[in-house]
C-alpha positions in Angstrom: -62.2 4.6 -4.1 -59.0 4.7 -2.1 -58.3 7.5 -0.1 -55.0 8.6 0.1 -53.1 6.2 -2.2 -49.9 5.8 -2.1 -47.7 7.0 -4.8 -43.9 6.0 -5.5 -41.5 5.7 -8.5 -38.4 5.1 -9.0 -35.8 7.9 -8.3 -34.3 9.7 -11.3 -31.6 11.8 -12.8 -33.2 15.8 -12.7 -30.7 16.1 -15.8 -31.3 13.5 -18.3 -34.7 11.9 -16.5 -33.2 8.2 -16.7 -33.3 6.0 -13.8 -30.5 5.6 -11.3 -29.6 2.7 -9.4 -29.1 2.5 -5.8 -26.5 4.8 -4.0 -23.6 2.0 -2.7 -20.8 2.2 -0.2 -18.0 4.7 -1.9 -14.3 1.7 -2.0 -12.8 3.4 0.7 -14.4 4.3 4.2 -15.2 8.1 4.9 -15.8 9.9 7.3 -19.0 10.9 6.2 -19.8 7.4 4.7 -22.7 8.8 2.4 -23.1 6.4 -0.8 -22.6 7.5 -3.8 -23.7 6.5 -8.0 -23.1 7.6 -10.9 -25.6 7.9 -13.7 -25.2 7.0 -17.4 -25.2 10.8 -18.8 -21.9 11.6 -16.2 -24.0 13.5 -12.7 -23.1 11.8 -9.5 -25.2 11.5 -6.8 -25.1 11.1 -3.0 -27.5 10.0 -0.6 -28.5 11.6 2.8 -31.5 9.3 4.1 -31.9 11.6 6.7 -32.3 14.7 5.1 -30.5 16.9 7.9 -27.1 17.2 6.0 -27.4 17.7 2.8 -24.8 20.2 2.8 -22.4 17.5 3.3 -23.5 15.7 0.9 -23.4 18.3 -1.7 -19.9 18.4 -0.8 -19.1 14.6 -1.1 -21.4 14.4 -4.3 -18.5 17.3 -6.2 -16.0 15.6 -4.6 -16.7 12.4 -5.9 -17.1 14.1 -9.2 -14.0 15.5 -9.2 -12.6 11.8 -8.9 -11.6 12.8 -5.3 -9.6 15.8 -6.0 -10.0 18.3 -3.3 -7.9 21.2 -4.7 -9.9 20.8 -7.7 -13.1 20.5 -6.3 -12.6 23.7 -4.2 -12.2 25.8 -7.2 -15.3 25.5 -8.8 -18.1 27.7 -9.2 -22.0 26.7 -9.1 -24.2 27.2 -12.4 -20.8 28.1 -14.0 -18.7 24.8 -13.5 -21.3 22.6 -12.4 -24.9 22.0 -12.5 -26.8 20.8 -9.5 -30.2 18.8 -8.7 -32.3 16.7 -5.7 -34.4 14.2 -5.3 -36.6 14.5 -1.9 -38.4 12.3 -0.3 -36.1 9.2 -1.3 -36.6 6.3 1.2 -33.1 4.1 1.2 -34.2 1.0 2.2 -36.5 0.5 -0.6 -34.8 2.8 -3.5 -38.2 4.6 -4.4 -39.5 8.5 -4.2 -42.5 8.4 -2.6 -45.1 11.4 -2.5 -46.1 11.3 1.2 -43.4 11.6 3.9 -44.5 8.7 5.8 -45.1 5.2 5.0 -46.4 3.0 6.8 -45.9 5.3 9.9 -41.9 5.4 9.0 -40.4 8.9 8.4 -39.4 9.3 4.5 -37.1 12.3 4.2 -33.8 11.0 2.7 -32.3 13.4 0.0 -30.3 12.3 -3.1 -28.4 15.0 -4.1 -26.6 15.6 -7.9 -24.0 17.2 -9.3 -22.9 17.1 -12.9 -19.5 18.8 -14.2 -19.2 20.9 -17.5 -17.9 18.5 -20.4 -14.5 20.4 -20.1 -14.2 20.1 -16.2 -15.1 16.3 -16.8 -12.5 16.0 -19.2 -10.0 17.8 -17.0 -10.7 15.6 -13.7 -10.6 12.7 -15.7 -7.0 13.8 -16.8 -6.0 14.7 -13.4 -6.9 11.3 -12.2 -5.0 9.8 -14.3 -1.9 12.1 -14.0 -2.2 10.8 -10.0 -2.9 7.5 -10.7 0.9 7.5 -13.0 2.5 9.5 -9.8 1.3 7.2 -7.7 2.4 4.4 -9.2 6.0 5.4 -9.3 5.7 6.1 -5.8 4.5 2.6 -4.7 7.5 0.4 -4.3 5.6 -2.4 -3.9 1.9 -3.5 -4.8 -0.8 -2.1 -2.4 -2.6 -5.9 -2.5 0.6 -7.4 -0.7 -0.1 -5.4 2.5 -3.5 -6.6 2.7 -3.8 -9.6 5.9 -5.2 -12.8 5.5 -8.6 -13.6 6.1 -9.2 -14.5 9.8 -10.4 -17.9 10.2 -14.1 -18.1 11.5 -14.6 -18.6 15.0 -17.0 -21.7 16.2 -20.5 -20.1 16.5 -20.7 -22.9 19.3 -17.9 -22.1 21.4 -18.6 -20.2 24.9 -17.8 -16.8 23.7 -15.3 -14.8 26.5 -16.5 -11.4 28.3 -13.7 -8.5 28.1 -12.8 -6.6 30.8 -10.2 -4.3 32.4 -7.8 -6.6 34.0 -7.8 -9.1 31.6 -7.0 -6.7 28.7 -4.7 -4.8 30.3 -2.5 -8.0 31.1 -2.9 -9.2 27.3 -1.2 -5.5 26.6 1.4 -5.9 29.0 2.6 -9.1 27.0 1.6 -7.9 23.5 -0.9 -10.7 23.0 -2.1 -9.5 20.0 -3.3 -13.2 19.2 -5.4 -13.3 22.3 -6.3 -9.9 21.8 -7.9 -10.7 18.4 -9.8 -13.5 19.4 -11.1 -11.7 23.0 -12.3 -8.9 20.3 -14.1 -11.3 18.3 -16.4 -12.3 21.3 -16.2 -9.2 22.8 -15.9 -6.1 20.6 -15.5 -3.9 24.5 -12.3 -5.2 24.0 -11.4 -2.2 21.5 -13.1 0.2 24.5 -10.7 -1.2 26.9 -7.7 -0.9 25.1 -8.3 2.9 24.4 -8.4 3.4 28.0 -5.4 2.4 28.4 -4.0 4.8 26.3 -4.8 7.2 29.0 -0.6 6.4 30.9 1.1 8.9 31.7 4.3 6.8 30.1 4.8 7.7 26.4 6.6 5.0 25.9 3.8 2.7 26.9 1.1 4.7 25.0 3.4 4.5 21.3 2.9 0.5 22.2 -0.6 0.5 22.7 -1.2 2.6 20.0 0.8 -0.4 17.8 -0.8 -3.1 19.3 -3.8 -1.8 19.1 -3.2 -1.2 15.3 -2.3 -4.9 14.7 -5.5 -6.1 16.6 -7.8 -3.8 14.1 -6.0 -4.9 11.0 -6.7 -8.3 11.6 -10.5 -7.9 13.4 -11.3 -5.6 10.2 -11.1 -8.5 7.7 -14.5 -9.8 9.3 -15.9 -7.0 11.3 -14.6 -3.8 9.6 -17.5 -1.7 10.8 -16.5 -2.0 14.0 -13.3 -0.5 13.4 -14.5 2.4 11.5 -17.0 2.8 14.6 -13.7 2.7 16.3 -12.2 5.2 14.4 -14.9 8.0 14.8 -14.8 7.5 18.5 -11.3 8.6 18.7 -11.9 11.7 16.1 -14.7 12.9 18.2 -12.2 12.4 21.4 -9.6 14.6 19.6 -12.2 17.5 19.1 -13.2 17.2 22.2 -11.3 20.3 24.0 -12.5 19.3 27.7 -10.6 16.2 27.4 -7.1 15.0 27.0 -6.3 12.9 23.2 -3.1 11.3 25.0 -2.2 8.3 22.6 -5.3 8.6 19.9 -4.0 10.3 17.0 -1.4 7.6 17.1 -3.4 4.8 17.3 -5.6 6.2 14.9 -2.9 6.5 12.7 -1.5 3.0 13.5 -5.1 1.5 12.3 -5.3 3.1 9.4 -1.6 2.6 8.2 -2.2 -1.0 9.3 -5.5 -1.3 6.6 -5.2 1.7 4.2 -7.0 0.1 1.5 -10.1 0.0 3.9 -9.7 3.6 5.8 -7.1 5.3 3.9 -9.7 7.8 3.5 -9.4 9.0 6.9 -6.4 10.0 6.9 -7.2 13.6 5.5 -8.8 14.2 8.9 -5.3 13.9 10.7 -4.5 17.3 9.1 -7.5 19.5 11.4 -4.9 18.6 14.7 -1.5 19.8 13.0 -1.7 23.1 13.9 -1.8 22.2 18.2 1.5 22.4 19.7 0.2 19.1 21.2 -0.6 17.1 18.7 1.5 17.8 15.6 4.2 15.4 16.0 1.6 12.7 16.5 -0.1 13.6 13.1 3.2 14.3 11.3 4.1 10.4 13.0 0.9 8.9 11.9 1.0 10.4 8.0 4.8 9.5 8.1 3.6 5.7 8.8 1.3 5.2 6.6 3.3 6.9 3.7 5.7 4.0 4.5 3.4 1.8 2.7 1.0 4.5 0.9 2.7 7.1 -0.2 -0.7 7.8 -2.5 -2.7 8.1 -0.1 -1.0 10.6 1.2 0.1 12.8 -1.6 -4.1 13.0 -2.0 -4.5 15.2 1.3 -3.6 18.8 1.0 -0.1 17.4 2.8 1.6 21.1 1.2 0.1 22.8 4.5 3.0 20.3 6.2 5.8 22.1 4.4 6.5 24.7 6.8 7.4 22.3 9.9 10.7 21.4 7.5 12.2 24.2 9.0 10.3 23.9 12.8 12.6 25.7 15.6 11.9 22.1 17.5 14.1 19.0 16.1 11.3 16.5 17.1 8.8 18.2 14.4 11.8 18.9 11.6 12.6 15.1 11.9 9.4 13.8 11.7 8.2 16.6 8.9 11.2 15.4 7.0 10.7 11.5 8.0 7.0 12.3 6.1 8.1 14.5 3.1 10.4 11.8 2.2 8.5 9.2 1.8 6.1 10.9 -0.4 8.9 11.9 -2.5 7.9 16.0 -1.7 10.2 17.2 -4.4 8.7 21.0 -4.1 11.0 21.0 -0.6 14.0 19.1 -1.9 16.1 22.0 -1.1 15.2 22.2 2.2 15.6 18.9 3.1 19.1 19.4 1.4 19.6 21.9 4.0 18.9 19.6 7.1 21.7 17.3 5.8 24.2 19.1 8.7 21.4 19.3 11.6 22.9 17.2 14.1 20.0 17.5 16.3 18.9 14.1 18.0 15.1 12.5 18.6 13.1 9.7 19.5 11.0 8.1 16.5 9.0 5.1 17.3 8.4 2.2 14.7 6.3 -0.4 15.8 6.1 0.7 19.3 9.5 0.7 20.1 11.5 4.1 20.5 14.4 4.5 17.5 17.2 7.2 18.2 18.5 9.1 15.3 19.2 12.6 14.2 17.6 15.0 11.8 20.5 14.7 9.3 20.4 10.8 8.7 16.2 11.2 8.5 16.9 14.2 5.5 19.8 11.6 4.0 16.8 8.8 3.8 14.7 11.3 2.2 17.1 12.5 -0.3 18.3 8.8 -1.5 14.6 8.2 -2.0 14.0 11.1 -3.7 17.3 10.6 -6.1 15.8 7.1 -6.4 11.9 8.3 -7.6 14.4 10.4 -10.6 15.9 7.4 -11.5 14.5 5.4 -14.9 12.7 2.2 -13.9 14.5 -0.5 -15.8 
């Protein structure tokens, strides 16, 4: 007789008892990154192979059933608009539950945790989704799959693959060899370390072009090694919570890669919002949502971007242009009038598109917004 057999199935849904299938990568990058499913009777489920934060992932698996809906998912109640459930003791690698918590001497605690909606919440997030998805579209002036770069070509697996370092990358910088850049980060992903250093200058000037180049280098190394620029990304995000340290140059170069690849970490954006309220970083993040509404409006209008609307009428004229450069371009009709108001405010800035600095005034940023506005009203022919 065998002592201590080991016992595993396959996990299951604790509503309707059917199988599920294994938990994959959500389409856009998080900043959680837990993987999701969905199973056949409408619960969702996320994974948390670790077991130590399954609070997050209780928050990502109503999220997710909420089709992404924040506001929405905020509002509901437990037992009354949703019904939850967990699996423990799931092991990811091989998609089973397994009785003990250790097989073959390796720790088994992952947690798949479910969430199933009320029929009429279901129905409602459903229609919500697709209320967005017809906003969004009239929005986009252009399709999303236009933006998206070539694939890089493949580099020789035989060549004599370059080492990064300081000098070296800093004189790429100086010329903006984004070419060189690229391939030196395909060898040497330190490259990416070494070029957030040198956001660290004391020159703004220089810091709004390293924060571009740096953007262009990512959107071409993600189409082969996109994990390392999500790795990239949560580097920077823990730098900017970090309150021992200076952020000089981050929050724009973290909003120059993701305006440079929304489609891949779009979803990152809504993390911009948590540095708005410091004096020395709300320009930056009203800069970096106002870039990548250039292109994703969508993306945009899915953060709680309303929290912006007060800056409209900032005492500065650098956060009033740029609040009214963003709110534009997302077509934020709830401040129409406000922006109406701005039409007279003389008041010059500095504005940099694509690293380079761009004079103008508050009152020819709120006419931009307006004509686009008018435009949005306008019936597509």
């Amino acid at each position: 007789m065998v002592k201590n057999a080991l016992i595993k199935v396959r996990p299951w849904c604790p509503f309707c008892g059917q199988d599920v299938g294994r938990p994959q990568e959500p389409e856009q990058r998080k900043m959680d990154e837990f993987t999701v499913g969905e199973c056949q009777c409408g619960a969702t489920y996320t994974c948390d192979p670790t077991g130590f934060n399954v609070g997050a992932a209780m928050v990502e698996a109503i999220v997710h059933a909420c089709d992404d809906n924040w506001d929405l998912a905020w509002e509901l109640l437990p037992d009354e608009d949703y019904l939850t459930g967990r699996i423990d003791n799931y092991d990811e690698q091989t998609h089973q539950v397994y009785e003990t918590k250790n097989v073959d001497g390796r720790k088994v605690s992952g947690v798949l945790y479910f969430v199933r909606l009320n029929r009429e919440l279901a129905t409602l997030a459903s229609r919500l989704h697709t209320d967005k998805n017809a906003k969004d579209s009239a929005l986009l002036e252009e399709d999303p799959t236009s933006d998206i770069p070539p694939m890089e070509a493949p580099r020789d697996p035989k060549r004599k693959k370059k080492k990064a370092d300081k000098g070296t990358v800093a004189e790429m910088m100086a010329n903006q060899d984004i070419d060189g850049l690229v391939d030196l980060a395909f060898d040497d992903l330190k490259t990416l370390r070494f070029i957030q250093r040198l956001l660290y200058d004391p020159d703004e000037g220089k810091r709004w072009q390293c924060a571009y180049v740096l953007g262009q280098v990512c959107r071409r190394l993600s189409t082969r090694k996109p994990g390392a620029v999500s790795d990239l990304l949560h580097r920077m995000y823990e730098a900017c919570s970090d309150s021992a340290a200076t952020h000089w140059g981050l929050l724009e170069s973290i909003g120059s890669i993701i305006a440079a690849r929304a489609d891949i970490y779009g979803a990152f954006a809504r993390h911009l919002l948590m540095h708005r309220g410091a004096p020395s970083s709300r320009v930056q993040v009203l800069w970096a949502l106002g870039t990548l509404a250039e292109k994703r409006p969508d993306i945009v209008r899915a953060t709680p971007f309303y929290s912006l609307f007060p800056y409209i009428t900032h005492p500065e004229a650098v956060t009033r242009g740029h609040a009214v450069r963003l709110l534009g371009r997302i077509a934020a009709t709830e401040v129409e009038s406000e922006i109406e108001k701005l039409t007279g405010d003389e008041a010059g800035l500095i504005i940099y598109e694509q690293g380079q600095p761009v004079r103008t005034t508050v009152a020819e940023l709120a006419r931009e917004a307006l004509v686009r506005l008018h435009r949005l009203r306008e019936p597509k022919k």
